[in-house]
DOMARLUM-221617 format. One line per 8 residues: number of its first residue (from 1); their letters; for each residue y, x, z of N, C-alpha, C. Coordinates in steps of 0.02 Angstrom, whole numbers, plus 50000, padded with zeros to 5 digits. Last residue first. Example, Ala and Ser with C-alpha at 12.3 -4.5 7.8 and 13.67 -1.06 7.14 Angstrom:
REM DOMARLUM-221617
2	SA	49888,50642,50354,49947,50684,50357,50002,50645,50394; 49716,50660,50390,49775,50615,50390,49835,50660,50390
***
This chain:
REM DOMARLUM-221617
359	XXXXXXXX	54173,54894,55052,54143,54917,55125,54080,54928,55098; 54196,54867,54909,54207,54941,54960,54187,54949,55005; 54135,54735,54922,54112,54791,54877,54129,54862,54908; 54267,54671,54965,54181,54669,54991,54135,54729,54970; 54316,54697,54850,54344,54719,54928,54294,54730,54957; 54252,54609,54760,54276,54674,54754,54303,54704,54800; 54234,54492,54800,54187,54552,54800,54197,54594,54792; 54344,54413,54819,54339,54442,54862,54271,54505,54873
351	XXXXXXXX	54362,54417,54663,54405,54427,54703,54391,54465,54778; 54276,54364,54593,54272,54416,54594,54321,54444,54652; 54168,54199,54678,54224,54236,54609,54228,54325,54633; 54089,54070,54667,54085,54149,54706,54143,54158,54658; 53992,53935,54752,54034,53948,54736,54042,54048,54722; 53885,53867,54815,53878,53895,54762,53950,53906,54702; 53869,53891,54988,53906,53858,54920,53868,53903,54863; 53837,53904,55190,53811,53908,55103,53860,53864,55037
343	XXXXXXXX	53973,53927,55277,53930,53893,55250,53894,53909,55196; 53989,54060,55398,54015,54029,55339,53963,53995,55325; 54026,54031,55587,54000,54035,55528,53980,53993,55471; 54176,54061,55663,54150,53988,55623,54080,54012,55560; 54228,54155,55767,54201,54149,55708,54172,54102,55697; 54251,54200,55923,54304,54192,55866,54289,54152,55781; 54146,54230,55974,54183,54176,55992,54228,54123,55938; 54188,54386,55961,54123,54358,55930,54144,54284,55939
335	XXXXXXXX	54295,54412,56044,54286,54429,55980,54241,54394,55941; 54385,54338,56171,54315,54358,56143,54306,54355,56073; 54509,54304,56161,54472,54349,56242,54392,54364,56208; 54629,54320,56059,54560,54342,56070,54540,54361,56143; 54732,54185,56042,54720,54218,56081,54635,54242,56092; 54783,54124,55897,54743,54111,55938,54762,54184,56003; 54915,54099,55829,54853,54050,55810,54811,54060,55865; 55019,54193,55826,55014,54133,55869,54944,54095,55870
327	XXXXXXXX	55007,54249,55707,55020,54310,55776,54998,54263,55846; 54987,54188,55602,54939,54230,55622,54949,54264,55687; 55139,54109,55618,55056,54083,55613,54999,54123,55632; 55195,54216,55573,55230,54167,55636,55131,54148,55685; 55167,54253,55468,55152,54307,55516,55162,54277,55579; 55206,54155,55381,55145,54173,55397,55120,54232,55461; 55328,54144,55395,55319,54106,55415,55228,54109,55415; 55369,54257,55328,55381,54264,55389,55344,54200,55442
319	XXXXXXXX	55337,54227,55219,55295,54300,55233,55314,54280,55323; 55441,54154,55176,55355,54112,55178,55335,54169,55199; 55550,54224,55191,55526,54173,55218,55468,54155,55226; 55511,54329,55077,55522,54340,55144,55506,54284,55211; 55532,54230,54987,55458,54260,54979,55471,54303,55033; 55676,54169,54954,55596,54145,54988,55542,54174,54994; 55694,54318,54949,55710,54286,55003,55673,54225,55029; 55680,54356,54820,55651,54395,54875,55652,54351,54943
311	XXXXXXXX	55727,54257,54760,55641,54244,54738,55645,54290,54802; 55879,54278,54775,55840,54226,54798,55747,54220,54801; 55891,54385,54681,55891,54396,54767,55868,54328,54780; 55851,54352,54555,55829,54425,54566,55833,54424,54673; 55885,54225,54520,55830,54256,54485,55825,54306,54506; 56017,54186,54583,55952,54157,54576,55883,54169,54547; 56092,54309,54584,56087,54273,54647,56020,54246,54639; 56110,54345,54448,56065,54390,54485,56056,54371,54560
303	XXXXXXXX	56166,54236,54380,56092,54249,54350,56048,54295,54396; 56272,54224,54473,56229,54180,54480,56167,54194,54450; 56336,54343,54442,56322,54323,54529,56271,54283,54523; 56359,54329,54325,56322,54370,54328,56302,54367,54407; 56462,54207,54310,56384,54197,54257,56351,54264,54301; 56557,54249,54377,56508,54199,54411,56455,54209,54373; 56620,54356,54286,56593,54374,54358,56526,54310,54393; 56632,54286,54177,56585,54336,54169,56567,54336,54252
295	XXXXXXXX	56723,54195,54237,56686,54174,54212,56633,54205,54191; 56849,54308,54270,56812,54262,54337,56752,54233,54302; 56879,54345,54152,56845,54415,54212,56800,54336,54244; 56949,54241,54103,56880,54276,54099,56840,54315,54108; 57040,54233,54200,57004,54168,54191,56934,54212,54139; 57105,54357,54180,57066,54369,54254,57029,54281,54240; 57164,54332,54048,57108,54374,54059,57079,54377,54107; 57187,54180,53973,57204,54246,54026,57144,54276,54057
287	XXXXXXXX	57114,54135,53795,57129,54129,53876,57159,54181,53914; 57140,54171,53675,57207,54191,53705,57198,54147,53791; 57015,54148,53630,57026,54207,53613,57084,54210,53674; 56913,54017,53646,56995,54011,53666,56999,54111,53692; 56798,54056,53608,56842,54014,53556,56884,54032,53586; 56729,54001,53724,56720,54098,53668,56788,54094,53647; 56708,53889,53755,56741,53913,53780,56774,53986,53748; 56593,53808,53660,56685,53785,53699,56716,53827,53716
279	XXXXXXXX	56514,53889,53630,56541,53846,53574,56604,53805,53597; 56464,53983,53738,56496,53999,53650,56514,53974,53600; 56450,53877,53837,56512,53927,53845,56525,53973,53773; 56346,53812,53785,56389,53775,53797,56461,53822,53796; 56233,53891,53753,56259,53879,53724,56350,53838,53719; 56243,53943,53907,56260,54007,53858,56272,53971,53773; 56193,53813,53956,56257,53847,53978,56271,53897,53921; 56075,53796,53878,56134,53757,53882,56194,53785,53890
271	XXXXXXXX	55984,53911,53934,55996,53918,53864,56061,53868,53836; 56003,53879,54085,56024,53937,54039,56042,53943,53967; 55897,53784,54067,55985,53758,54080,56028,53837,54083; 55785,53831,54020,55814,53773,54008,55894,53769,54022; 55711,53927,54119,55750,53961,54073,55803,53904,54042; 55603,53869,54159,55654,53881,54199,55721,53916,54187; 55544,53863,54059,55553,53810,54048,55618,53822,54100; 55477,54011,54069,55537,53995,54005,55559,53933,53997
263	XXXXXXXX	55417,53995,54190,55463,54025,54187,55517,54011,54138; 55294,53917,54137,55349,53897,54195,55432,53922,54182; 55247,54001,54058,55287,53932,54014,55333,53931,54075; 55208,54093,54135,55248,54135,54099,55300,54051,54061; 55106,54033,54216,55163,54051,54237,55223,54071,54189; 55018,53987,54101,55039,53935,54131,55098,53958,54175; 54983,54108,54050,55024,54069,54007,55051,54009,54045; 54914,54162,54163,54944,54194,54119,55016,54156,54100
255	XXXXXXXX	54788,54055,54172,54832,54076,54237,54916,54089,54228; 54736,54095,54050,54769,54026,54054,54825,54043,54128; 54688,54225,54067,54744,54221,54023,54780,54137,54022; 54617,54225,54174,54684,54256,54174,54705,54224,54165; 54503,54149,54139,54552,54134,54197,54601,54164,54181; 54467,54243,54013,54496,54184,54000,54537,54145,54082; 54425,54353,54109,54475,54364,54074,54522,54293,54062; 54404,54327,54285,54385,54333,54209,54422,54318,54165
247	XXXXXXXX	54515,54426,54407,54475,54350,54361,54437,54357,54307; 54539,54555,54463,54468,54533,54477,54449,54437,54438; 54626,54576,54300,54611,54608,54375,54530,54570,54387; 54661,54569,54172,54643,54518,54210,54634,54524,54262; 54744,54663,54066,54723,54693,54147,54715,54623,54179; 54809,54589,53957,54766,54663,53963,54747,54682,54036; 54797,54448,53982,54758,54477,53940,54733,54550,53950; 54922,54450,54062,54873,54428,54108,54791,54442,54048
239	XXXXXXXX	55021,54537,54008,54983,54596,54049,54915,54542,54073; 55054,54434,53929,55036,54504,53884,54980,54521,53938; 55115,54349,54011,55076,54324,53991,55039,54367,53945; 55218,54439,54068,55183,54386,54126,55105,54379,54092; 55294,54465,53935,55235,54493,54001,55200,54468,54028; 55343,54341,53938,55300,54349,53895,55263,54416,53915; 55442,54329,54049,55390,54269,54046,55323,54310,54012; 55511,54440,54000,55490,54455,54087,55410,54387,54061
231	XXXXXXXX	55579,54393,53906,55541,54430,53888,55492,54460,53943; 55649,54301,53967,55615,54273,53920,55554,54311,53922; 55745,54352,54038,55683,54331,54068,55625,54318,54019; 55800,54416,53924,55773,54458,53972,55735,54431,54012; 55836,54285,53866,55816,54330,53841,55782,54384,53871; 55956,54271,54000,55897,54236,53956,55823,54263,53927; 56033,54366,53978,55999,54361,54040,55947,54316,54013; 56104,54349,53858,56084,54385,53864,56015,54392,53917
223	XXXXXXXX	56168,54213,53903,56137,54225,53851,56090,54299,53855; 56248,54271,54025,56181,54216,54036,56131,54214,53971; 56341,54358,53953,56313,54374,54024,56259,54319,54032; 56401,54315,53844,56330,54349,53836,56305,54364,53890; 56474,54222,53849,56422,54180,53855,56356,54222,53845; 56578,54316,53886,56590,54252,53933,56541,54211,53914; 56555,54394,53812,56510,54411,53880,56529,54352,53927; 56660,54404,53695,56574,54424,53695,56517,54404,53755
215	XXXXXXXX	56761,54447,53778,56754,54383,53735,56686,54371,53720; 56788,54558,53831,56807,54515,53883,56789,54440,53857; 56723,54650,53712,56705,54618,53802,56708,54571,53833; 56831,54639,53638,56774,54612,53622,56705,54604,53688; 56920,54700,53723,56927,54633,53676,56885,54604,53669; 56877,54806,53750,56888,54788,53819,56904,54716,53779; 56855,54887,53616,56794,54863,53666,56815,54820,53686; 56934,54897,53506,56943,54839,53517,56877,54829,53578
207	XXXXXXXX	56933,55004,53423,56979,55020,53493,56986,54925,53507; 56824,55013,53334,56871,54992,53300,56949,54986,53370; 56720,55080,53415,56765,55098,53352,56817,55092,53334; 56718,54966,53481,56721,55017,53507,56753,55069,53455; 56649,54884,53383,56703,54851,53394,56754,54919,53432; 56522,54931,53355,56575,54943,53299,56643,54900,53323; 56463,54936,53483,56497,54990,53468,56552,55008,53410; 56414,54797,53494,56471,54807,53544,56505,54891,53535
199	XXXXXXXX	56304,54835,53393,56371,54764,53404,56441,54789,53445; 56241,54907,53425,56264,54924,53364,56338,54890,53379; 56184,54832,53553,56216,54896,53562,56260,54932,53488; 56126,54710,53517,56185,54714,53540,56229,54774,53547; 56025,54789,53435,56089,54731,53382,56136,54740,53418; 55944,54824,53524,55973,54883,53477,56049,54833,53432; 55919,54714,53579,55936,54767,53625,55974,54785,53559; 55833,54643,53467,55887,54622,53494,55933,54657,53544
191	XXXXXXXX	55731,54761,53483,55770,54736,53408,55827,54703,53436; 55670,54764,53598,55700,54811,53565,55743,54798,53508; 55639,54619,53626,55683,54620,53670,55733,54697,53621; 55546,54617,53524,55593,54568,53507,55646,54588,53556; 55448,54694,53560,55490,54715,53481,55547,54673,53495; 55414,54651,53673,55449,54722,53699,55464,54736,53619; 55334,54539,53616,55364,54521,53672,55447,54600,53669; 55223,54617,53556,55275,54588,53543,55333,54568,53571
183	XXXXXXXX	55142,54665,53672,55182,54729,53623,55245,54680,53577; 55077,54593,53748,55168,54609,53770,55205,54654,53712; 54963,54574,53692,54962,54623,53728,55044,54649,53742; 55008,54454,53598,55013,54526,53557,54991,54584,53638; 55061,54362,53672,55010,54352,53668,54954,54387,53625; 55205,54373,53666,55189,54416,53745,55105,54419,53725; 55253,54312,53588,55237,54358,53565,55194,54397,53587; 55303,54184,53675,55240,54172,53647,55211,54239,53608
175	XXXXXXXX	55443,54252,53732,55382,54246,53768,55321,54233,53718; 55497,54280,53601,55494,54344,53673,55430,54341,53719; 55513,54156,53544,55475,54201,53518,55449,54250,53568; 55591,54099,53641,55519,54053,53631,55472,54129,53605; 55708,54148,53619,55665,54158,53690,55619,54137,53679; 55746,54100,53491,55737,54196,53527,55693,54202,53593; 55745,53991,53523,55709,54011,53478,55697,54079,53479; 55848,53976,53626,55786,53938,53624,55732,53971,53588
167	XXXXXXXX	55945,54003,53518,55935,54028,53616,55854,54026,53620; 55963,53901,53438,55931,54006,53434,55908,54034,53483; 55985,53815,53510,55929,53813,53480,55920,53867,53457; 56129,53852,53554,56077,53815,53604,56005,53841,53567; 56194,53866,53412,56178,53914,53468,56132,53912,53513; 56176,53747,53381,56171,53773,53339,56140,53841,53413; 56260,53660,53463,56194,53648,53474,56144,53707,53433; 56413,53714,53475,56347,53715,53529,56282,53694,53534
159	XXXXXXXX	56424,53719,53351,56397,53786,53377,56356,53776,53441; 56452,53579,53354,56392,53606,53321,56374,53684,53324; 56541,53560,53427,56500,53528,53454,56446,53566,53404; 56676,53645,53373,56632,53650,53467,56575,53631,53464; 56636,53703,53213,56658,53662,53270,56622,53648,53311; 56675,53880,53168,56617,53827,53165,56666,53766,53198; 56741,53994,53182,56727,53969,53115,56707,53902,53121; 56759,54050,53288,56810,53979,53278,56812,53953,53214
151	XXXXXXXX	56697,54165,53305,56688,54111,53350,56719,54047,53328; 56766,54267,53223,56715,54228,53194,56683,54172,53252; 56892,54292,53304,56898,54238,53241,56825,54203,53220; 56898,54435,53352,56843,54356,53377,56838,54308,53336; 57016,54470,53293,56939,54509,53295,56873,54464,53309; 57138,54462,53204,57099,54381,53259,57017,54423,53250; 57236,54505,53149,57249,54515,53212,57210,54470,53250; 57184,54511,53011,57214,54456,53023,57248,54460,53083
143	XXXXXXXX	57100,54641,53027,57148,54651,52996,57201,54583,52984; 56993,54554,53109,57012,54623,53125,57092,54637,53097; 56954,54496,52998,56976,54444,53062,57016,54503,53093; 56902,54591,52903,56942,54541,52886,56995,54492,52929; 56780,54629,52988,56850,54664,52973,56916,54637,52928; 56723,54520,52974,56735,54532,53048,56787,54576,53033; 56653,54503,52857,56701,54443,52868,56745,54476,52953; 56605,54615,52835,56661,54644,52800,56708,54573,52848
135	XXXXXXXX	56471,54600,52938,56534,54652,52939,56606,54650,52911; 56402,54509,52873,56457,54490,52941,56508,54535,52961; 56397,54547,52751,56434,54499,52756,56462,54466,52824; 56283,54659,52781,56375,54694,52757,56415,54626,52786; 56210,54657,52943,56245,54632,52896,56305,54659,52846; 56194,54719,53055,56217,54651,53073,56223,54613,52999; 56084,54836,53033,56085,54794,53070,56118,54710,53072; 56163,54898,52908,56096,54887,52901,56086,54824,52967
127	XXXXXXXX	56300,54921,52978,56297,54842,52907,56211,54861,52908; 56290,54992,53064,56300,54923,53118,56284,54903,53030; 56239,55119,52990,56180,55090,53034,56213,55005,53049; 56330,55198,52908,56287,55118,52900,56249,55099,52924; 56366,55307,53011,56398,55223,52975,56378,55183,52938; 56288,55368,53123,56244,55339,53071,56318,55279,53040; 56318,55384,53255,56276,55436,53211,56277,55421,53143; 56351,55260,53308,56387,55325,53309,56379,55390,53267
119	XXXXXXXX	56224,55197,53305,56282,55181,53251,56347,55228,53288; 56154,55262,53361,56133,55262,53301,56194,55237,53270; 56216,55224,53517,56197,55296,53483,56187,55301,53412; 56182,55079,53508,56245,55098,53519,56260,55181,53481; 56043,55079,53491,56092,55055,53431,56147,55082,53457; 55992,55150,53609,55985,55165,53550,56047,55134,53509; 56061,55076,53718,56094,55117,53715,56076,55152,53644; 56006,54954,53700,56043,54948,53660,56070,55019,53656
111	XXXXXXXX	55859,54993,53728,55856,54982,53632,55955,54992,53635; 55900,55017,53854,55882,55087,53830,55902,55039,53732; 55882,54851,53886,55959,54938,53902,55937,54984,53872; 55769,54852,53861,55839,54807,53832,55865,54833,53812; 55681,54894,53948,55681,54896,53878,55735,54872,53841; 55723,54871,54061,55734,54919,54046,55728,54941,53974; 55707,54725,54073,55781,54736,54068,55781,54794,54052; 55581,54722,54065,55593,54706,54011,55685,54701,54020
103	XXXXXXXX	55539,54785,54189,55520,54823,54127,55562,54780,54080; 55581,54685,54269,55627,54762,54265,55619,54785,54221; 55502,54576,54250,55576,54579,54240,55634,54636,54243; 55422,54647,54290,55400,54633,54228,55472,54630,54185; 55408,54645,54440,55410,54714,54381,55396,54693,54334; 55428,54509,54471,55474,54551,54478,55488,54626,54430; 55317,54415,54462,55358,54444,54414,55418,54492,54405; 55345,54353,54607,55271,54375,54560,55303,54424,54499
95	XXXXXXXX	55467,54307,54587,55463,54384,54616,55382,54397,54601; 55444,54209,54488,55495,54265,54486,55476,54314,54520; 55374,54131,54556,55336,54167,54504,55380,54219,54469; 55460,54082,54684,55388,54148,54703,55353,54164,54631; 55563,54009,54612,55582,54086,54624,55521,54142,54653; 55475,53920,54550,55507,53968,54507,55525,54031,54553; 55448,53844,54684,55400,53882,54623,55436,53928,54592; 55574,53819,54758,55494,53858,54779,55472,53891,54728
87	XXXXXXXX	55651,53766,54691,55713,53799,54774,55621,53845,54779; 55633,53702,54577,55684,53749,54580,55698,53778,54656; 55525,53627,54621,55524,53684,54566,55555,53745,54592; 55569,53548,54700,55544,53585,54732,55520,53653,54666; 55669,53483,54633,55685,53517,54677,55636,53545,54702; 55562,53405,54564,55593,53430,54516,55636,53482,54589; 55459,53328,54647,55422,53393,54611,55494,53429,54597; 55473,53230,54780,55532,53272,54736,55522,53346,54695
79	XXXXXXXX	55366,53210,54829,55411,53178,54835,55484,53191,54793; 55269,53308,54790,55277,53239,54769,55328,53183,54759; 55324,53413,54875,55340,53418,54781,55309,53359,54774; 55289,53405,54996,55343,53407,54985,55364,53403,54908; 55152,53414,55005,55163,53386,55051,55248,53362,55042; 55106,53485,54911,55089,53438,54891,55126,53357,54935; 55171,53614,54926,55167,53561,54867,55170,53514,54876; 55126,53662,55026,55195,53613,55043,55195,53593,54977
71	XXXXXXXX	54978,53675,55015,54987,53631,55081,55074,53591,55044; 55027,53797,54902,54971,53732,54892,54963,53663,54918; 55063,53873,54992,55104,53864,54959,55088,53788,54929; 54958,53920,55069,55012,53857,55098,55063,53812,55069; 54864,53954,55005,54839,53896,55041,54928,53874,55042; 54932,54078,55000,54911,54030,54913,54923,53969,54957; 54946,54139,55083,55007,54108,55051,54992,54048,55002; 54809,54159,55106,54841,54117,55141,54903,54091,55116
63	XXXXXXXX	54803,54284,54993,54748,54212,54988,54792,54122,55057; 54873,54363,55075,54903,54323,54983,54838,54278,54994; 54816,54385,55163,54874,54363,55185,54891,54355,55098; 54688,54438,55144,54689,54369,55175,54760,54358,55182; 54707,54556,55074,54691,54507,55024,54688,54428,55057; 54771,54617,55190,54807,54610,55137,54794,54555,55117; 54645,54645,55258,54720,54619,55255,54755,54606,55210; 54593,54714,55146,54541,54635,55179,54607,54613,55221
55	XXXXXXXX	54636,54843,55175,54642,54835,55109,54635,54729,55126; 54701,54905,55310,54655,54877,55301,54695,54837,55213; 54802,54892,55445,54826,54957,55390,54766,54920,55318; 54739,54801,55534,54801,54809,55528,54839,54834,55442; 54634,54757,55610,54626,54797,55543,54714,54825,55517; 54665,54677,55735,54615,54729,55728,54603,54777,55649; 54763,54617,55686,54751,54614,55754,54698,54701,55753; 54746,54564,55563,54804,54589,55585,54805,54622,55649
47	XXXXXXXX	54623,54512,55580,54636,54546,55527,54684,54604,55530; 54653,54363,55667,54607,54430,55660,54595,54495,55638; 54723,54337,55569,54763,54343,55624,54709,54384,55657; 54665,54296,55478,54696,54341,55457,54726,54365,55505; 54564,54201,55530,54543,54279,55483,54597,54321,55475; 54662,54109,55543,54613,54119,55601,54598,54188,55587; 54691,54081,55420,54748,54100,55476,54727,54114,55530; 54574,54010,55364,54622,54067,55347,54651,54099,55380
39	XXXXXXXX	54573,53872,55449,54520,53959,55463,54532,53998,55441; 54681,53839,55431,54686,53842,55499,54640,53914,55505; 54659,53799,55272,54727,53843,55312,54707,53869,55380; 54549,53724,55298,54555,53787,55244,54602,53823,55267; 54622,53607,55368,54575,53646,55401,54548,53712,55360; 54702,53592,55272,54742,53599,55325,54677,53632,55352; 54627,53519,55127,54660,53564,55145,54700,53603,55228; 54583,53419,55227,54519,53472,55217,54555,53560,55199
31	XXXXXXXX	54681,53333,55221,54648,53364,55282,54608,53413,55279; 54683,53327,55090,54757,53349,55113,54735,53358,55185; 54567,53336,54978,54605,53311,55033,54658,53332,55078; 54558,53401,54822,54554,53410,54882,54584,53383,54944; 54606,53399,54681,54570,53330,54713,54555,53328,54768; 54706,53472,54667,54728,53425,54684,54682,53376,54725; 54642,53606,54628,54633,53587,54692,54682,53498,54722; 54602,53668,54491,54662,53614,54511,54628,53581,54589
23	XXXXXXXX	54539,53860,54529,54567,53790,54477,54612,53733,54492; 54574,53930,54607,54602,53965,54551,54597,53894,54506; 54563,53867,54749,54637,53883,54720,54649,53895,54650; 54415,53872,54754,54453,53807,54754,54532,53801,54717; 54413,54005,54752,54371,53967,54684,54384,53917,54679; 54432,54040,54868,54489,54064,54802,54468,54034,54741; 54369,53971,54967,54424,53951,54949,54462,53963,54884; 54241,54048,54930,54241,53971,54910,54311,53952,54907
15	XXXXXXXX	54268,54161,54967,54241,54151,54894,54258,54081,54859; 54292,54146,55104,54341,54187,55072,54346,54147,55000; 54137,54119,55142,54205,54057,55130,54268,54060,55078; 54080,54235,55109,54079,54172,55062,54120,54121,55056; 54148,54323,55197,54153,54355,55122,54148,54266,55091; 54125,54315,55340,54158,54270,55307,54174,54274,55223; 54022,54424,55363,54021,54355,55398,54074,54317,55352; 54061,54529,55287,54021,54496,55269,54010,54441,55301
7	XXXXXXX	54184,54558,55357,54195,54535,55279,54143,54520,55256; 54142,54584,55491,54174,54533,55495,54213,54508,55422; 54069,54692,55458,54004,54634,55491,54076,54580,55467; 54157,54804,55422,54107,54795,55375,54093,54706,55390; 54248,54797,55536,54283,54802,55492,54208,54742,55427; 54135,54779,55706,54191,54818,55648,54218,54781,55569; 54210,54688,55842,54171,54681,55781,54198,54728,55728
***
């Protein structure tokens, strides 16, 4: 069967499933779902078989993930939604998000290497940026022999909530800005980029880097990382406005915002920890230094274990476990044989017309 006959024989079902997925398919039976899976995996194993290289590949092997992802929801996140967040959802809207989370680490790194550069150039660039009054109180601590000092202004328990809730509030902004076409979203990551880079240069100056490093990063390695997802979320939710692809726009943009919240809610025990480690831990200036090598080292294993190699890895898995499925599902002795013809609905979306459309 060529390519053309076997996307118009099934184009409508195609239609009907993605029109089931794009809204709340809860109400769908948990059998009806499984037989949606079976003829998916029927098409795509078809697909694979005979189309291989094929654009209609593709679009049946993300339309099937959907289905399954959908299947272990429901089958496995009832029973325990809150682990299944964290070990499924979050890490496949992470790697959904993968280039978003690059663009917005690349925007980071470059604002800070700006500030870093500008306040080399420029000696009143770090007091336009941080402040005369944080400046002069910092050279004051400087000339006390206590450069960090300004960590131990406060007490433990109220920096840590104090901090917690900026956290919060920097990231809230990053993402809900995202609703500016991301252009906001990419001021807040640049502005805060450029602070840290002013930041960490007037200490550089002052021959206090590897000090202000080793003290700075025991809550800016997750703090920081934060923020960068933050700003990954508020993409998420910029680009689902400017390029809706084949949804209509308003689908996007709820689509949009509903991954991008995920994300910044998945952000939650980040914003704790980074408050927790700048209001207990920053403080102890005269810890030993390989105790804060080791505490930067884990914060950064773990922000890039669970947010950058783990999302690949389930999303390897479930790839693998689809190809398991499509390679096994049937055996073609007869091509024509093969096909369930599609039912009438009055269902349609853009998705699969637009493929449809090329042939």
């Amino acid at each position: 069967m060529r390519e053309p006959v076997f996307i118009k024989r099934n184009a409508e079902k195609w239609q009907t499933f993605e029109q089931i997925l794009s809204g709340n398919d809860n109400y769908l039976h948990p059998d009806k779902k499984a037989e949606l899976f079976i003829e998916l995996t029927d098409d795509l194993a078809y697909a694979k078989t005979f189309f291989p290289q094929s654009q209609i590949t593709q679009y049946l092997n993300s339309l099937t993930a959907k289905v399954h992802r959908s299947i272990y929801r429901n089958k496995k996140a009832d029973t325990n939604k809150f682990i299944h967040f964290w070990r499924v959802e979050l890490p496949m809207l992470l790697y959904e998000a993968r280039r978003f989370l690059l663009y917005s680490f690349i925007i980071f790194a470059l604002a800070a290497l700006i500030g870093a550069f500008s306040a080399a150039n420029d000696d009143k660039f770090v007091r336009l940026i941080l402040g005369d009054s944080y400046v002069n109180m910092t050279l004051e601590n400087i000339e006390k022999g206590d450069p960090m000092g300004v960590y131990k202004q406060e007490g433990s328990s109220f920096m840590f909530l104090a901090i917690t809730f900026n956290n919060i509030r920097v990231s809230f902004y990053a993402f809900v800005l995202g609703i500016l076409f991301s252009v906001g979203t990419a001021w807040v990551l640049f502005s805060n980029g450029v602070m840290l880079g002013a930041f960490q240069y007037f200490f550089y100056q002052k021959g206090l880097f590897l000090t202000s490093f080793l003290t700075i990063w025991i809550h800016g390695t997750i703090e920081i990382s934060a923020i960068i997802l933050a700003g990954c979320a508020g993409m998420v939710m910029g680009n689902s406005i400017t390029f809706a692809g084949t949804y209509p726009r308003s689908v996007s943009f709820v689509r949009g915002v509903q991954q991008g919240a995920k994300i910044l809610v998945g952000l939650i025990p980040l914003f704790i920890i980074a408050g927790f480690l700048e209001g207990f831990v920053t403080r102890l200036t005269e810890m030993h230094i390989l105790m804060k090598i080791a505490i930067i080292a884990v914060s950064a294993i773990f922000v890039v274990g669970y947010f950058v190699v783990y999302p690949v890895l389930v999303y390897k898995s479930e790839q693998a476990f689809l190809a398991n499925i499509s390679t096994t599902r049937l055996s073609f002795k007869d091509e024509d044989s093969f096909f369930i013809p599609a039912k009438q609905n009055a269902y349609s979306t853009e998705s699969a017309t637009a493929i449809i459309s090329d042939k």
